[in-house]
Structure formats: C-alpha cells, structure tokens
C-alpha positions in Angstrom: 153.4 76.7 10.2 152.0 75.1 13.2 150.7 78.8 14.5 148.6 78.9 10.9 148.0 75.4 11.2 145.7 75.7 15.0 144.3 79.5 14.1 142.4 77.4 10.9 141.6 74.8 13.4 140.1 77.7 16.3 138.0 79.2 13.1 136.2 75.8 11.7 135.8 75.2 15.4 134.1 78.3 16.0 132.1 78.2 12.4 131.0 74.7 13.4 129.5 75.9 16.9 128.0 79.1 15.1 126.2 77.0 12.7 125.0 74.4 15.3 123.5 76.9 17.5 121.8 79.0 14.7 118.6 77.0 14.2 117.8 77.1 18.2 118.7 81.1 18.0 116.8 81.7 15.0 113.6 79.8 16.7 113.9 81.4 20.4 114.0 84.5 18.6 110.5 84.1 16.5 109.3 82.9 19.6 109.8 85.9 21.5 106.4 87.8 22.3 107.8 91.2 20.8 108.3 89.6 17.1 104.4 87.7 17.7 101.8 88.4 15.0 99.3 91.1 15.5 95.6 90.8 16.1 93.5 90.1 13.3 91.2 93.0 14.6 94.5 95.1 14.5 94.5 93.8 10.3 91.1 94.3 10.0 91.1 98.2 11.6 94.2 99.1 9.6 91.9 97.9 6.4 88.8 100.2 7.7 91.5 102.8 8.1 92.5 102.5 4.7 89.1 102.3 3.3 88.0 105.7 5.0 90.6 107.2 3.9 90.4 106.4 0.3 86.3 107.2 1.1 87.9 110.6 2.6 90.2 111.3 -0.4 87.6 110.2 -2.9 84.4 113.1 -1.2 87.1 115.8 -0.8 88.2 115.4 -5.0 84.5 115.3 -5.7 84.0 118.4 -3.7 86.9 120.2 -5.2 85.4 119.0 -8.9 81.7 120.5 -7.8 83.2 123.7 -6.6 85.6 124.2 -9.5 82.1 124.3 -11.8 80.0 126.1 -9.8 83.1 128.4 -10.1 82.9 128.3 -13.8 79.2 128.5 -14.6 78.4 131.7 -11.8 76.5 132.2 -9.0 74.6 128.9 -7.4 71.2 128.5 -8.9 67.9 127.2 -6.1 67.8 123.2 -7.0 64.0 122.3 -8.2 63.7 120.3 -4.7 64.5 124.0 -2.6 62.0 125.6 -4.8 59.2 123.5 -4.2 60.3 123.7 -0.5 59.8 127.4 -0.6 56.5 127.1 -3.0 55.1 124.8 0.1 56.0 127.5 2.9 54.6 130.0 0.8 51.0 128.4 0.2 51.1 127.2 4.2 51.5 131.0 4.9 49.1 132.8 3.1 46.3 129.9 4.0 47.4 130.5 7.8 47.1 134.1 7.1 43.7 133.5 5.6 42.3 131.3 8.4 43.9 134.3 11.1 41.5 137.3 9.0 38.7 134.6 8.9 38.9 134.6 12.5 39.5 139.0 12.8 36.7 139.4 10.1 34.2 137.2 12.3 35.3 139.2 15.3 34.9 142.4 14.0 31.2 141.7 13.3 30.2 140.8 16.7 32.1 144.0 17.7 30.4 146.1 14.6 26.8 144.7 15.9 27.6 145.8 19.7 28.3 149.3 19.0 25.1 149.8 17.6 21.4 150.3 19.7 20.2 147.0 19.5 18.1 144.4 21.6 19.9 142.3 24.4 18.3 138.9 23.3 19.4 140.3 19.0 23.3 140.6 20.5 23.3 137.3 21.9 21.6 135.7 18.9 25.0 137.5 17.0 27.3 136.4 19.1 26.1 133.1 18.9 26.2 133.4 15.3 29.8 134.8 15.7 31.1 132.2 17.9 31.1 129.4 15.9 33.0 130.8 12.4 34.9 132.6 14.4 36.1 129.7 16.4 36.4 127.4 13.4 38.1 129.7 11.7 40.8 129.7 14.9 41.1 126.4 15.3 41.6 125.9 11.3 45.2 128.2 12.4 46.4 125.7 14.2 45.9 123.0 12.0 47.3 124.4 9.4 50.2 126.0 11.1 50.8 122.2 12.6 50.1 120.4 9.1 47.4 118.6 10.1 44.7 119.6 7.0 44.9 116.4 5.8 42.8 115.0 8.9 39.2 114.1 7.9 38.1 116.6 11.1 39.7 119.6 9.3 38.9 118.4 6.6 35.1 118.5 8.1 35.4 121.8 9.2 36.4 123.6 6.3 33.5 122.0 4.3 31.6 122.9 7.1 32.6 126.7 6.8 32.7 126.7 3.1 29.0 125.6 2.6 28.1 128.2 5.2 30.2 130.8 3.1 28.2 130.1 0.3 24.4 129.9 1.9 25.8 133.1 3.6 26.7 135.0 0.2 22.8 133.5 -1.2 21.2 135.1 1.9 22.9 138.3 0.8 21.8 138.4 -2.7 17.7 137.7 -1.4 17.9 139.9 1.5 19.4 142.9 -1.0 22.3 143.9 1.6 23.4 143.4 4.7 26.6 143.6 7.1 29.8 144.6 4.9 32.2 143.5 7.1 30.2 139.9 7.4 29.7 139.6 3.4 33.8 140.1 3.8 34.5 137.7 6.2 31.9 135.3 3.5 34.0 136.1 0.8 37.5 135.4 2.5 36.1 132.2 4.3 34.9 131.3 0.4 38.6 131.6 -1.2 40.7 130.2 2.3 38.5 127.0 2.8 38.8 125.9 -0.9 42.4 126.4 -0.1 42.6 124.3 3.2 40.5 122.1 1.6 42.5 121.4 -1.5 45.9 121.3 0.3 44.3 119.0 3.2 43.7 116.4 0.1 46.3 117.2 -2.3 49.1 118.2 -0.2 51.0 121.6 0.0 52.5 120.9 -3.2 49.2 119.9 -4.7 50.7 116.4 -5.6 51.2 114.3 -3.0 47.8 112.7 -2.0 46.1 109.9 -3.3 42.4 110.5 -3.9 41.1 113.6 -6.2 39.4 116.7 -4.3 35.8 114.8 -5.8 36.4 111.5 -4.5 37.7 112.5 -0.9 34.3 114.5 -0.7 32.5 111.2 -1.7 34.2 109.4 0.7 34.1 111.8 3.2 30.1 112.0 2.5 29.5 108.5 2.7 31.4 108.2 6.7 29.6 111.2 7.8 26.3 109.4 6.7 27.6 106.2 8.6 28.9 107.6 11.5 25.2 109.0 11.9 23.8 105.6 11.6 25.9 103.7 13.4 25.1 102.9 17.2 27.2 105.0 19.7 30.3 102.8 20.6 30.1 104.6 24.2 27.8 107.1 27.1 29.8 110.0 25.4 29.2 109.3 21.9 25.5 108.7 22.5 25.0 112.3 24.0 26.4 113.4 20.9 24.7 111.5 18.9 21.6 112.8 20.4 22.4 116.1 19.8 23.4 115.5 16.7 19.9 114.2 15.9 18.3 117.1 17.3 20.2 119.8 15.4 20.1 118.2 12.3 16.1 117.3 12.7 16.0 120.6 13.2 17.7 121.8 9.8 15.4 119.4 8.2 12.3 121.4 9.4 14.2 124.8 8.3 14.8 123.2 4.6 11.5 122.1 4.5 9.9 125.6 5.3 12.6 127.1 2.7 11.2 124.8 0.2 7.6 125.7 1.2 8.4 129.6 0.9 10.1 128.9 -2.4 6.9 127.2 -3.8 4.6 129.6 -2.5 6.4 132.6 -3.6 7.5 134.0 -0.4 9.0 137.6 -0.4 13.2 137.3 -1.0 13.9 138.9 2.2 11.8 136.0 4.5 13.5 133.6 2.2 16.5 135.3 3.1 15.5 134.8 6.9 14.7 131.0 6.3 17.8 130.2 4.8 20.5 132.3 7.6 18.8 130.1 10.1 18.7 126.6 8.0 23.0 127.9 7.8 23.6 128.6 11.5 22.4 124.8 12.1 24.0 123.1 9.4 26.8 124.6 10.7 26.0 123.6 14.4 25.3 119.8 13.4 28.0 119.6 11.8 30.0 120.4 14.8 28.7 118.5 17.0 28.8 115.3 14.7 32.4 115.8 14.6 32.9 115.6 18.5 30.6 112.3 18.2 32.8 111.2 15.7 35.8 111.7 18.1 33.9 110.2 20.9 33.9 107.2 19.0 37.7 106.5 18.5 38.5 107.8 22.4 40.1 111.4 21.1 38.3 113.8 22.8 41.5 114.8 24.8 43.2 116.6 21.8 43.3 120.4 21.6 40.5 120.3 19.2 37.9 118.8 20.4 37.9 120.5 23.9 37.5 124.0 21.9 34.8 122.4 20.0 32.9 121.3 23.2 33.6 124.5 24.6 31.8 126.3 21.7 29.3 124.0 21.0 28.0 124.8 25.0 28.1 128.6 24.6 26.3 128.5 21.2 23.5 126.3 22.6 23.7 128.0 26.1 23.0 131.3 24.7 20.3 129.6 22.5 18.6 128.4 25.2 18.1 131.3 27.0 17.0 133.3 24.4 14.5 130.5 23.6 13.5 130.1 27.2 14.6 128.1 29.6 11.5 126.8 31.0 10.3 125.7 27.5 11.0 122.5 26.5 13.3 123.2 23.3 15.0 125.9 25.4 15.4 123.5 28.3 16.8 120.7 26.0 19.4 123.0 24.9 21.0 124.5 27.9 20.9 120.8 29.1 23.5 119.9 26.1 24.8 122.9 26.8 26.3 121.4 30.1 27.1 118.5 28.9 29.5 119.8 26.3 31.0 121.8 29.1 31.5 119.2 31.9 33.1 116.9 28.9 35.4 119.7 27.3 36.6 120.4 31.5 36.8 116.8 32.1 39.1 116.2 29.1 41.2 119.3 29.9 41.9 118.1 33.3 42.7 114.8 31.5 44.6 115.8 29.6 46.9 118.3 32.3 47.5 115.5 34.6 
C-alpha cells in the first residue's frame, strides 16, 4: 500500500511540473525563427501565382473551345481584318508597278528618239523633256513603296504629272499623231497618278483619310498659291522662289500665246506646239515650287528633294545651252542650273556625314 501510495505521489508530481513548464515551452517554441510568419511579399506572390494560373487554365479552355469549332465548321475562313490587309498590299503593288512602267515607258522614248537621225540640239530638247516624268515617275516608287502618298509633296507631284498626262493626250489629238510609245507612257501616267493620288488622300483602303479627293485639291490649291506669295523664310528659299517666278512667268506668256492662236484660228498642229511647251513648264514650275516649299520648313536633306534639285539643274542646264549661253534667258538658266546642283551636293554631303 505504501509502494501504490508514493508511485500516485511521483505521477501528480510529475503532471504538476509538466503542466507548469508548458506555457514557457509552448511560447519558446512560437518564438523560434523556423515557426516565424512568412513575408507578406511571399503572400502576395503565392496570390499572383494563383492568379496566373487560373489566367493560364482559363486561355488554354478557351483555346481548346475555339479549336474544337473550327474543328466542327471546316477549314479556317480569312477574318474581314486579313482581307482588307491583303486588298491594301494588293492596291500598293499594282500602283508601285504603275509608277515603275511610268518610269520604263518615259525611258524608252528618249531611247526611241536617239536611234533615229535627228538634230543634236532636237535630242537634248527630248531628253530634257524625258528627264523630268521620268524622274517623277521614279521618285513617285519610292514613295509609294515607303507609304508616304499621303505627303502634300507626292501629293504635288502626281497632280503635277497627271495634268501633264492630260495636256500631253490634248497635244496628241491637235497634232493628229505622234510618238506611240510616249501617248503610252500618257495614258499609264493618266490611270497610276489618279491612283496615287486617290490612295495618298483616302488611304490604301480608300477609308481612312479625312478630307474628300475635292477638298484636299482645294486645300492643296490654296497653299500652293500662298506659298508663292509668301516672303522666302531663308537665302535658299528665295533662289527658288525666283525661279519659281521665272518659270511660271514664263507659262503665263505660253498660255497667253495659246489663247491668241486659239482666237485667231491657228492651224491644230502649231496649237499643238503651243500647248507641249506651255506642259513642259507647268511641269518645271511646279517642281521647283516644291523644293521652295521644302526650303521653307529646313527639309531639303531628304532623299527627295536632292533628286529634285538634281533634275531640276539638268533640265535647265540643257535648256540653257540650247537657248544659248551668252543670251540673257540662256544665261539665267544655266545660272539656276548651278544653283540647284551645288544645293542638291551640299545636302547630300549633309546628309552622309
């Protein structure tokens, strides 16, 4: 009895020391650094994780869904949005395609001219007539090929070439014939700058610009008219300027000797002559209004405008000559001539350092 009576007191000895160290065991142990709370950035990245993966689970069912129907309802059908992609590369094609035959078509005058028996001073007179559609027409491919119709310079130019397309085609009809190959390259020019034109206002897919094809070309005649009139904005702009003024006084004289034939009833054919002339310098003063234009707003640098000053210099170069350079028109315009070449150089080496 005695035995049982001290092994009950050894347990409720032992239970009482259990239960008195218990609290301090139970609070060293939360204390301990391995039992510690995480990070809330730890709580926060297991949440992302959890998120993604419901983001994850949720794209791969609606893949699986969009599969399963294209399954069911065939092959996969061009979206309207692909379509009109391919309708836009299709249009920029064939009008890059048109501007490269414009350019060919122009080319293959000149060389048509040259193989026949004709005057030294007549070839140059062609090939100044040659250069400058044919180097429109050239510098229209890269605009179009780089999406850049919608500038008011191309924009410019293929009014430019489209009004000499049509004089052109008139001076056909009075004269009774002509070149074939150059009443082909009229004909293409016609169709591809209406084109470029169009596209260069509308868009590619005919929808995307703001202004109708009429009220771009009365806004685009009103800041040709004020660029004219207003004071050069720099030495630059004020040589072209002046040779703006020149060419186009000249056109005015050709239009008012076309209207004099007219109401005298000249023959067709010198009527014919009048009006391929009054072209060649509307098409000239055009050009060079357009590097004035440039001169104004410091871009004469770009790619563009150093071909235009290069062609504006041979035109009036060989014009000169064959005018004479001793006389004072001829003189006038090989002097131009240089100064479209030492600017076009200039901004070439500008632009290459």
């Amino acid at each position: 009895a005695s035995k049982k009576h001290s092994s009950k007191m050894n347990l409720i000895s032992l239970l009482s020391a259990v239960l008195l160290l218990a609290p301090r065991g139970v609070d060293a142990f939360l204390a301990s650094p391995r039992l510690a709370p995480m990070p809330q950035v730890q709580r926060t990245s297991t949440s992302v994780r959890s998120k993604v993966t419901s983001r994850s689970n949720n794209n791969l069912t609606s893949n699986n869904a969009a599969i399963k129907t294209a399954s069911s309802v065939g092959p996969l059908m061009l979206s309207s949005s692909g379509e009109d992609f391919c309708k836009i590369q299709g249009r920029k094609k064939r009008v890059v395609m048109g501007y490269r035959a414009m350019t060919a078509l122009y080319i293959a005058v000149f060389l048509y001219s040259a193989s026949k028996s004709i005057a030294p001073n007549t070839l140059l007179a062609i090939t100044s007539y040659v250069a400058m559609p044919a180097g429109l027409s050239y510098i229209l491919v890269g605009a179009a090929k780089h999406d850049r119709l919608g500038s008011d310079t191309y924009k410019r130019i293929n009014l430019s070439l489209l009004e000499y397309a049509v004089l052109g085609l008139s001076v056909f009809v009075l004269s009774g014939g002509g070149n074939p190959i150059l009443k082909v390259a009229y004909i293409i020019t016609l169709i591809n700058t209406i084109k470029g034109y169009a596209y260069g206002v509308l868009g590619l897919d005919k929808k995307s610009g703001s202004d109708t094809l009429f009220q771009d070309f009365m806004k685009g005649v009103k800041s040709t008219i004020k660029g004219i009139c207003s004071d050069p904005k720099n030495m630059k702009s004020f040589g072209y300027w002046s040779a703006t003024l020149m060419v186009a006084s000249m056109k005015l004289l050709k239009l008012k000797e076309i209207v004099h034939a007219v109401t005298s009833a000249v023959a067709a054919k010198d009527i014919a002559m009048l009006l391929a002339r009054f072209n060649r310098l509307s098409l000239l003063a055009l050009m060079i209004y357009t590097l004035k234009d440039a001169a104004d707003r410091d871009r004469l640098s770009g790619t563009t405008f150093i071909q235009l000053n290069y062609l504006c210099a041979l035109v009036l170069g060989i014009v000169g000559v064959i005018g004479g350079v001793m006389t004072p028109l001829g003189g006038t315009n090989v002097a131009f001539a240089a100064f479209f070449a030492v600017n076009g150089l200039s901004s070439y080496f500008a632009k290459s350092a």
